[in-house]
C-alpha positions, -999 to 999 in steps of 0.1 A, spaced: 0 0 0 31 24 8 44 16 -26 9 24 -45 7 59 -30 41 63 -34 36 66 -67 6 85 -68 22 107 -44 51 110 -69 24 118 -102 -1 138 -87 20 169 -98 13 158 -134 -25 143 -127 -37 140 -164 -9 113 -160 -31 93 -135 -49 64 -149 -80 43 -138 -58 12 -129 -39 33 -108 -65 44 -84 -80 9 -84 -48 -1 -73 -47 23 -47 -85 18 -36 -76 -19 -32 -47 -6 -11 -68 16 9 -90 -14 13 -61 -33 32 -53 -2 54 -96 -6 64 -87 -40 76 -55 -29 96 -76 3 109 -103 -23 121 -74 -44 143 -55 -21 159 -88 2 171 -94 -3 202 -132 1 197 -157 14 170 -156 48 180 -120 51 171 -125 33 139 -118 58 107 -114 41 71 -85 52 51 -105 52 17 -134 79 35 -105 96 49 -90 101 13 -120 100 -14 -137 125 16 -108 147 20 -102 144 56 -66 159 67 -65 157 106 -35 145 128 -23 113 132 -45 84 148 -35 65 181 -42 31 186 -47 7 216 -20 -12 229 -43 -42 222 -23 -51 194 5 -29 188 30 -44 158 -7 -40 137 -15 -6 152 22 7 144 14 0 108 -17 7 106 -7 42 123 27 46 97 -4 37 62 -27 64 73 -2 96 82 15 84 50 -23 84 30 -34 116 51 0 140 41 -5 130 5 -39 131 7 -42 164 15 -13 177 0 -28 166 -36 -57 159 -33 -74 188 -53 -50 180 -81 -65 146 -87 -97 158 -84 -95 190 -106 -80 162 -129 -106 137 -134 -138 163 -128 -124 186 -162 -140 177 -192 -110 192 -211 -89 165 -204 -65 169 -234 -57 209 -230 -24 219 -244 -13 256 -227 -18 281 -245 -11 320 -238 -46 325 -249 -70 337 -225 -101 313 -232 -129 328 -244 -165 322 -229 -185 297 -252 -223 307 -265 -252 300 -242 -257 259 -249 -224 251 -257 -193 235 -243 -162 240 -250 -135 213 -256 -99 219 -264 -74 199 -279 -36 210 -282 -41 246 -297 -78 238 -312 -116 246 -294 -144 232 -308 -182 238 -294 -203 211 -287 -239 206 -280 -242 165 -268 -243 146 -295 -248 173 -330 -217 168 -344 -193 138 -340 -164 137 -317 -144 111 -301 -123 117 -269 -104 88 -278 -91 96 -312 -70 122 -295 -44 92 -300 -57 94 -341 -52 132 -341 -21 129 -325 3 107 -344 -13 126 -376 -2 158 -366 35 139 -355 42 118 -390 25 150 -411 56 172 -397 81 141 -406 62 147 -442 68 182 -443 105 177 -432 113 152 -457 92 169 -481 117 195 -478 147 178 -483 139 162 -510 128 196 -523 161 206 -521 187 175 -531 160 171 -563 169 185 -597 134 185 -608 101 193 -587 78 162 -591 52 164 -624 19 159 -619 1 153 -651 -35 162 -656 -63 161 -678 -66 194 -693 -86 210 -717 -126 193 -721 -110 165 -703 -105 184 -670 -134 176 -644 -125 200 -621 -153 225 -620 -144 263 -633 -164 276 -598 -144 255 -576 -139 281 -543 -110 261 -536 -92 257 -566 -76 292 -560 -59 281 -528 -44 249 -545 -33 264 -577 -20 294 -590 -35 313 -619 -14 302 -641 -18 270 -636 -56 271 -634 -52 287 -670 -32 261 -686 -56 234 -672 -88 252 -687 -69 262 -718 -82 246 -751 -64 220 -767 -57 247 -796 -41 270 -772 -23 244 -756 -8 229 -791 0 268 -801 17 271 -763 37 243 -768 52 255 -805 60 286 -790 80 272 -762 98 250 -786 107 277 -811 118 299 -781 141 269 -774 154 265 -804 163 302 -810 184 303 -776 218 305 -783 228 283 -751 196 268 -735 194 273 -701 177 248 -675 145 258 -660 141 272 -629 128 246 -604 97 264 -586 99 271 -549 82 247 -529 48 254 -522 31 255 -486 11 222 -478 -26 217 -493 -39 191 -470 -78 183 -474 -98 167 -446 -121 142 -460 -149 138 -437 -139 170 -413 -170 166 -388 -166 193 -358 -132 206 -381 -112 196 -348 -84 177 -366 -85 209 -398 -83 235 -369 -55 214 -354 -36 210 -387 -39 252 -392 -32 261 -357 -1 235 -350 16 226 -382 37 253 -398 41 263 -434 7 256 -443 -11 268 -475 -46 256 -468 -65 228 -454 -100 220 -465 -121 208 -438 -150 190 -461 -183 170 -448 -213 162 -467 -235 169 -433 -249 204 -434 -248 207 -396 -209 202 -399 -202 225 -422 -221 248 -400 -204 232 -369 -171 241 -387 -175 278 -392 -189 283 -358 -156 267 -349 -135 289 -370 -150 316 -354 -146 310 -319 -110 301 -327 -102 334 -346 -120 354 -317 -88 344 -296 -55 364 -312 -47 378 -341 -22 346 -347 -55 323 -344 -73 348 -366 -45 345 -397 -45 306 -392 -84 302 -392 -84 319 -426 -60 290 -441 -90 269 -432 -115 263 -458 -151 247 -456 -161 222 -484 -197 208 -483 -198 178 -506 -195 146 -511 -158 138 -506 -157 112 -534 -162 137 -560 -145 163 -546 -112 141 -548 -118 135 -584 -122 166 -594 -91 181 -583 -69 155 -595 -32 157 -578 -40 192 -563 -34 179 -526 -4 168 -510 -20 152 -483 -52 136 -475 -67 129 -445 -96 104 -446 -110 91 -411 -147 77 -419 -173 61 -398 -167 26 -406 -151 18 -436 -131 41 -461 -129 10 -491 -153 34 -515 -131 65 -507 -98 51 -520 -104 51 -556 -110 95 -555 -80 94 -529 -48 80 -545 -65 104 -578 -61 137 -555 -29 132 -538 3 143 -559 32 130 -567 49 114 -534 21 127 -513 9 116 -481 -21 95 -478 -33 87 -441 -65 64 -439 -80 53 -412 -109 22 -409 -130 11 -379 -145 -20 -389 -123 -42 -377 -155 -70 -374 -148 -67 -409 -110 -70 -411 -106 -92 -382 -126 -120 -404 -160 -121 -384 -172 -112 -416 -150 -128 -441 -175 -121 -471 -179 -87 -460 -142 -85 -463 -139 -96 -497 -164 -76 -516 -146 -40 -497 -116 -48 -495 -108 -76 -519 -90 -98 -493 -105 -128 -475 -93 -126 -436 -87 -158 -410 -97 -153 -378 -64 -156 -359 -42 -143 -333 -26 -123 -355 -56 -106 -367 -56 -68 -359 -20 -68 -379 -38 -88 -408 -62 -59 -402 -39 -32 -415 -20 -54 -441 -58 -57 -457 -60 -22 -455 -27 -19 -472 -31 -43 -500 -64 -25 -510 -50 13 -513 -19 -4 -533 -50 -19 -554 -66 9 -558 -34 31 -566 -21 3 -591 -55 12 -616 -38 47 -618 -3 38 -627 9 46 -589 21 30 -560 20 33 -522 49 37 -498 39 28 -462 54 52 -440 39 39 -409 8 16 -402 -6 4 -369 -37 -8 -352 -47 12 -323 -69 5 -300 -105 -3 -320 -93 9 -354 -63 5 -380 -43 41 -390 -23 37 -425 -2 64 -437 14 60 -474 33 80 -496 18 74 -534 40 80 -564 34 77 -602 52 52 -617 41 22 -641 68 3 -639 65 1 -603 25 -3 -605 37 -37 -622 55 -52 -589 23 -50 -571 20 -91 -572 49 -94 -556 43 -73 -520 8 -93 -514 4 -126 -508 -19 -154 -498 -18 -172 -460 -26 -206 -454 -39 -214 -420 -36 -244 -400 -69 -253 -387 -54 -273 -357 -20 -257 -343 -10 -223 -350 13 -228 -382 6 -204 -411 26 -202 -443 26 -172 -469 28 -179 -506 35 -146 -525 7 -140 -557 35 -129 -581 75 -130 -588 98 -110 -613 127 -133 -625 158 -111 -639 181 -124 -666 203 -104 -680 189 -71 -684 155 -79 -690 129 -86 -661 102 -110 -664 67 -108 -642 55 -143 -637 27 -163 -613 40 -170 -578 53 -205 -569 28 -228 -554 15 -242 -532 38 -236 -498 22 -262 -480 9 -299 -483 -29 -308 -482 -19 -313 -445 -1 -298 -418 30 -316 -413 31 -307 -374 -4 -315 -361 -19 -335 -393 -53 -310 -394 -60 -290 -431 -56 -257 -441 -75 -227 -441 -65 -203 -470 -69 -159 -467 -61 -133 -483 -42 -121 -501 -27 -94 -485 4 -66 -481 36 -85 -467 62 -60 -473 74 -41 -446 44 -15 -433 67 6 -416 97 28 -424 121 28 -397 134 58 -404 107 77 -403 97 61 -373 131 70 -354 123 106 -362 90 111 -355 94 97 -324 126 117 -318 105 145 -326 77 140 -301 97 131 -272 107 167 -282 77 187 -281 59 170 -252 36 199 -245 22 195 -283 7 161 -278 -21 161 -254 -17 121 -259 15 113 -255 19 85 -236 1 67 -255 13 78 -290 49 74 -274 46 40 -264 32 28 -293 61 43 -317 84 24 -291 68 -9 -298 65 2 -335 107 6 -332 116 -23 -317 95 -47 -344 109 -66 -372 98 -49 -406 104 -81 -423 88 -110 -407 48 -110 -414 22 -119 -392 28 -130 -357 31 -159 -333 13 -162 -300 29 -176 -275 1 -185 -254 -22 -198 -284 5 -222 -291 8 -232 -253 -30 -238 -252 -28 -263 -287 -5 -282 -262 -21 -281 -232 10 -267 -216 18 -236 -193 36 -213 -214 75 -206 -209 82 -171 -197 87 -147 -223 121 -141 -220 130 -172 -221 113 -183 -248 127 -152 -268 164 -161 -254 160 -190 -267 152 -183 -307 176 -158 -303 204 -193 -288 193 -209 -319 201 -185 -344 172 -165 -351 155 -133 -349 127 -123 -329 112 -89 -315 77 -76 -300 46 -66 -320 28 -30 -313 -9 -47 -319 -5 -76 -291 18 -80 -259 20 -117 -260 33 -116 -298 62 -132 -306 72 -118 -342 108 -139 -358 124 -150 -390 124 -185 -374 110 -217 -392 75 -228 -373 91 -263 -368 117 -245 -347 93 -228 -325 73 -263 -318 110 -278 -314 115 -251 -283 81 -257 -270 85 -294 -271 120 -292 -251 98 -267 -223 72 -296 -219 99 -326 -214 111 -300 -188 71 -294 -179 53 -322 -187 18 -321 -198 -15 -344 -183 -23 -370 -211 -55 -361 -234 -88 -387 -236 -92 -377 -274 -70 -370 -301 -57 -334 -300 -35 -314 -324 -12 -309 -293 -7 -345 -289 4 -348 -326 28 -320 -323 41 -335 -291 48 -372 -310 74 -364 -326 108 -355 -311 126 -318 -316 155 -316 -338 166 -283 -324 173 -282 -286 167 -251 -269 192 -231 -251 171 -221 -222 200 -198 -210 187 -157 -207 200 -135 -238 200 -97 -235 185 -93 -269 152 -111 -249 148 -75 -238 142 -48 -258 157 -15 -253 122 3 -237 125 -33 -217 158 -29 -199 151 11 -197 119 6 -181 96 28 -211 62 17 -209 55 1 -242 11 -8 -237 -4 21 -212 -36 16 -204 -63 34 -215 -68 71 -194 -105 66 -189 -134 42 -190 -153 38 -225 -125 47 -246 -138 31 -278 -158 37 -304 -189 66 -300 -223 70 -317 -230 82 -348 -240 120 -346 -274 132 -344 -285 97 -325 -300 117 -292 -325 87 -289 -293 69 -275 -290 94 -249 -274 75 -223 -276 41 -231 -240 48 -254 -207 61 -238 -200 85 -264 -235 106 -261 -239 130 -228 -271 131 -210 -286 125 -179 -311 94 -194 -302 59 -191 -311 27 -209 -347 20 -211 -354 58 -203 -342 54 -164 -323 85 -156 -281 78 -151 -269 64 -116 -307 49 -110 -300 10 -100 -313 -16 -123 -346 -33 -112 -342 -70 -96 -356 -97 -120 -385 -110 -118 -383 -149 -101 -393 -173 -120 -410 -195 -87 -423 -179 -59 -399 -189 -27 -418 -207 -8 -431 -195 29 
């Protein structure tokens, strides 16, 4: 119990960093003090709980107890003027804390404005939206979304800039022009993407365009000495918003990201687009700064589909984060982005992707998912293989930056370049899996190859199949998925950086200990081993404890191979090692642990007939530990409140209450909040 408050002693001078667990913990601790409090008192009267004294506030002197039992009174007596001096030393911090619905505020030196009668206000980082319940969608928990955007969209802009400058040549971005432009002559936000010249030489006739070209050619061929032309200074960002909402995550983009040229905050709802000028208001109501940012902001009301294809390779970044899944917006997204811009896509039906719905799956997404342990990293590699689809139609390709599944969703973010020849390698980075249906052994057999000889390259069917009609460990069939992206889904690099970068600018993140802990994890995988192992799944096929973690990582490591951590599950076990290795090590821990014989046949008991071929090396390796590991970095935080999931839809006051993501005061079945639920009704009578 000391320990416990010792470190809530120690954090409540940061309380946002206070989590739920914690002060269960703690009230479990205060629990034990109750009992100690109970033994020592000499009777009732003297009898005052710990937990009342803290959740109530009370900060007297220290407590004397009888001599009735004084080694439990002494520390009982040492627990509570412990409890009582931190108590009251902190205990309005932790209160002012958890009672504050802004729990994500970023400082500021603005003085915050009073909101409109009816409203809330909540503030993220540098941005306020209003809110009125449940009018316009917003979820406290994709602070973690918002976050990591903002953090890998200033690693674009960075690298965007060096390449600007090492580059002979700016990046072309071919368009149609002429009658075969679709971009829309009134388009309000055509002038803050392009410059008039530009705009011209799209609309321009193809008779003006032939007699622009001959001109330019005879100009060349007059010069004397032809010169080189000028590469054109690199443009401020154009990043549009997809499905915008509130226009917290545009007003965030404008008010935190520098060098910005616009950002188009477009949603099809009316009562966003109103909800996003209200916002851009209250915002530029606050300084003159906020004022000149605001303005970079602009509102699009349309459906986001067609507003991607009509301004072809105007943006260079998109931003799409739909309600469910965004499998009909990538077609119109890999059209708008330019040449090596950044594409960051977000999906939340991970029913879907996690293969609950395997049909579903295949008709969105055009990948069948298995339902296995690794599924939330099948989830984004799905995702993955279907932008590279849909990019592969245009001549482009994708470039995964950095892709992760965070709590009940998948983020992707992609760099997308033009480039047939590379469009052509597309069978080669997806491939199908082939499931065990007894034991946990998958295989993945690539859907293409290119075969070099000479100079010339040849694209050609993958090589198939990988596995035999049945599993050569357990003896059960196969289960076939996919297929799906199996090329790396991270850029180390960029990873190092951004992470670098946030651990630098703290104060910018409201969530960041949770976006830092996942780029940890994110560092310390292997980019080239697919999919995942679970050592506890594997332990359960064999009816067998499961070896420590360590160990059983020291021991791939003793026997030659790779193996690291995965960000999506704790208990993954990601390695370049063989699966027959991995049943060889488990096989040596169950000689050492044996197992209870099964009454039917079992998958375990087939993996366990047959005797290893590679002895493990139980002894402890250091690369068992990751770096975060050994310096004590917490790598899977828990979430900082209760309900931090998914939310309603917007507009949907008739679930006032009975969802976590809509305020109100009315509970399920119309009971107002807090009221117990009714006992149910017995089915017999107790007899008298």
């Amino acid at each position: 119990a000391h320990h416990t408050h010792t470190r809530l002693r120690d954090r409540a001078p940061v309380a946002a960093a206070i989590t739920a667990r914690t002060l269960r913990v703690t009230r479990r601790a205060l629990g034990v003090c109750d009992t100690l409090f109970a033994r020592a008192a000499p009777d009732r009267t003297t009898r005052t709980h710990a937990s009342s004294f803290f959740l109530l506030g009370g900060g007297g002197e220290g407590v004397s107890f009888g001599n009735r039992n004084a080694k439990t009174g002494a520390v009982a007596a040492l627990l509570w003027n412990r409890f009582r001096a931190a108590a009251h030393h902190h205990k309005e911090a932790v209160y002012s804390t958890l009672s504050t619905p802004q729990e994500f505020m970023s400082p500021t030196d603005e003085t915050p404005l009073p909101p409109p009668e009816g409203y809330t206000v909540l503030q993220e980082g540098k941005a306020r939206i209003l809110t009125m319940q449940n009018d316009v969608f917003y979820n406290k928990a994709q602070v973690v979304n918002r976050d990591i955007s903002l953090a890998v969209m200033r690693q674009f802009q960075k690298v965007r800039a060096q390449e600007h400058a090492s580059d002979k040549r700016a990046p072309k971005n071919k368009r149609n022009k002429g009658n075969m432009c679709a971009t829309p002559r009134d388009s309000h936000i055509l002038p803050h993407l392009l410059n008039q010249e530009e705009i011209d030489q799209m609309f321009a006739s193809p008779e003006d365009h032939a007699q622009r070209m001959a001109s330019e050619k005879e100009q060349r061929e007059n010069d004397d000495e032809p010169t080189e032309k000028d590469k054109p200074p690199l443009r401020p960002i154009r990043i549009l918003e997809g499905m915008a909402a509130s226009g917290l995550r545009a007003i965030r983009y404008a008010r935190e990201l520098t060098d910005v040229g616009c950002v188009v905050a477009n949603d099809l709802d009316p009562s966003a687009i109103e909800a996003i000028k209200r916002n851009k208001e209250f915002n530029a109501a606050h300084s003159g700064d906020a004022k000149a940012q605001m303005e970079k902001v602009i509102c699009a009301g349309q459906d986001v589909r067609m507003l991607m294809m009509q301004h072809e390779k105007m943006f260079d970044a998109v931003d799409l984060d739909p309600y469910g899944t965004p499998s009909t917006l990538l077609d119109g997204a890999v059209q708008a982005i330019g040449d090596g811009g950044l594409l960051c896509v977000t999906a939340t039906d991970m029913a879907v992707l996690c293969g609950n719905n395997g049909e579903v799956c295949w008709t969105k997404y055009g990948s069948y998912p298995l339902r296995a342990k690794y599924c939330h990293e099948q989830a984004v590699r799905v995702l993955l293989s279907s932008i590279d689809a849909a990019a592969g139609r245009y001549k482009r390709h994708i470039v995964p930056v950095l892709s992760v599944h965070i709590d009940f969703y998948v983020r992707c973010f992609v760099r997308v370049y033009s480039s047939a020849l590379e469009a052509k390698l597309a069978p080669t980075k997806v491939s199908y899996v082939f499931q065990c249906a007894g034991c946990d052994t998958f295989e993945l057999q690539p859907v293409g190859k290119c075969v070099t000889k000479h100079n010339s390259t040849k694209h050609q069917v993958g090589d198939g199949p990988v596995v035999p009609q049945r599993c050569p460990h357990c003896g059960w069939g196969f289960h076939m998925g996919g297929p799906f992206w199996t090329e790396p889904i991270h850029d180390m690099k960029w990873v190092g950086e951004i992470k670098t970068q946030v651990e630098g600018n703290k104060q910018s993140y409201p969530g960041y200990d949770k976006i830092h802990a996942l780029l940890t994890t994110v560092q310390e995988e292997l980019v080239d081993a697919p999919l995942h192992y679970d050592i506890h799944a594997m332990s359960m096929t064999l009816k067998a404890t499961p070896p420590p973690m360590a160990l059983f990582r020291s021991a791939v490591i003793n026997a030659g191979y790779r193996v690291s951590p995965a960000h999506c599950n704790p208990l993954a076990v990601k390695t370049d090692a063989p699966t027959v290795v991995l049943w060889d090590l488990l096989r040596c821990w169950i000689k050492e642990h044996p197992v209870k014989p099964q009454a039917t046949k079992t998958p375990g008991e087939a993996i366990l007939a047959t005797e290893p071929t590679t002895i493990a090396n139980w002894q402890r390796h250091n690369g068992a530990f990751t770096k975060a590991q050994r310096d004590g970095v917490t790598r899977y935080p828990n979430n900082p409140s209760s309900n931090w999931g998914p939310k309603a839809r917007a507009g949907r006051h008739l679930m006032d209450g009975q969802h976590p993501g809509v305020e109100g005061t009315v509970g399920p079945n119309g009971n107002a909040k807090g009221t117990a639920h009714p006992e149910p009704k017995r089915r017999k009578r107790e007899e008298k």
